[in-house]
C-alpha positions as a printed Julia matrix, in Angstrom:
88×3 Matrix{Float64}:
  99.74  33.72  -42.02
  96.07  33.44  -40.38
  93.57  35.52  -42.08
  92.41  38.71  -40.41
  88.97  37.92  -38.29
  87.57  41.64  -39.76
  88.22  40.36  -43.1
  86.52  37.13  -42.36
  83.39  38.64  -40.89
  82.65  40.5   -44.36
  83.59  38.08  -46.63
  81.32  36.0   -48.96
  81.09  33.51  -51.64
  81.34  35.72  -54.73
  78.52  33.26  -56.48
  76.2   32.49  -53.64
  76.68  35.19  -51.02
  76.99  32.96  -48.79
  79.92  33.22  -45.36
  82.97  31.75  -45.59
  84.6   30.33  -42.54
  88.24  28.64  -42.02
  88.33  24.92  -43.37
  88.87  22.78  -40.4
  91.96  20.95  -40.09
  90.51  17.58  -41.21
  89.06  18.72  -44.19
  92.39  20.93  -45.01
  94.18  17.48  -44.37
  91.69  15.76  -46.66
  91.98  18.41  -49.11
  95.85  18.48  -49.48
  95.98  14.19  -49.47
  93.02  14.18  -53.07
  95.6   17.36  -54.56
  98.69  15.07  -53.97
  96.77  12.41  -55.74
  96.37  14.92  -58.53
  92.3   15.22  -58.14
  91.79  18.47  -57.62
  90.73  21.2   -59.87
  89.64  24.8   -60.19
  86.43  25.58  -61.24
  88.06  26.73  -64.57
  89.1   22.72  -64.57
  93.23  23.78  -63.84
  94.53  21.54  -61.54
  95.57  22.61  -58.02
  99.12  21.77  -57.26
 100.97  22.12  -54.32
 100.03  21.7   -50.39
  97.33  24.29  -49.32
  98.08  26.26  -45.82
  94.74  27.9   -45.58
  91.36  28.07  -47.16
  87.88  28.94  -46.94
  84.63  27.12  -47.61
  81.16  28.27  -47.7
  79.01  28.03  -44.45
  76.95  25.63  -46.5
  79.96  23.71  -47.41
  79.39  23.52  -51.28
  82.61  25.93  -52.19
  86.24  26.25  -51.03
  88.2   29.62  -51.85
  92.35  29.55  -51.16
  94.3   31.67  -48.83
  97.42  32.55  -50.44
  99.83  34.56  -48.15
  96.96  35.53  -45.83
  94.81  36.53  -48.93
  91.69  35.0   -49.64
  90.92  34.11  -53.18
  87.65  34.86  -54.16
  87.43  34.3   -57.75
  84.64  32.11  -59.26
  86.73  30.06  -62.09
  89.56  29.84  -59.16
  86.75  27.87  -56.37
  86.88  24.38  -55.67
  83.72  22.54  -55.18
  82.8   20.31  -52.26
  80.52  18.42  -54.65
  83.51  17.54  -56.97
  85.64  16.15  -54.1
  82.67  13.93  -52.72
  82.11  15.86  -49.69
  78.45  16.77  -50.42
């Protein structure tokens, strides 16, 4: 399920205030190969399991927030950072 475009247009990093836009396909790709490698975690350090459908990152690119059933997850501890994935 594809995120509403109202919701999008209001929507900001919790930490930064900074936009969100979608991820791009690539990086999703990207994303979902370095979680079925097991090297991705939350910022809380939990490891993210499973193949992501949807997410968000910052305009900036430092932060990526889930979409889980067409709802974005905007939770500090539950982020992922670009930095941490070598993207930045």
């Amino acid at each position: 399920m594809a995120i509403d475009r109202k919701l999008l247009d209001i929507l900001c990093c919790p930490v930064t205030k900074i936009p969100v836009e979608p991820l791009p396909k690539k990086r999703l790709d990207e994303l979902n190969a370095l979680i079925e490698e097991g090297r991705v975690q939350y910022q809380d350090g939990t490891a993210v399991t499973g193949p992501v459908t949807e997410a968000l990152i910052t305009e900036n690119g430092e932060r990526i927030y889930l979409v889980e059933d067409g709802i974005p997850v905007m939770l500090e501890e539950r982020a992922i950072t670009a930095r941490a994935l070598g993207w930045i």
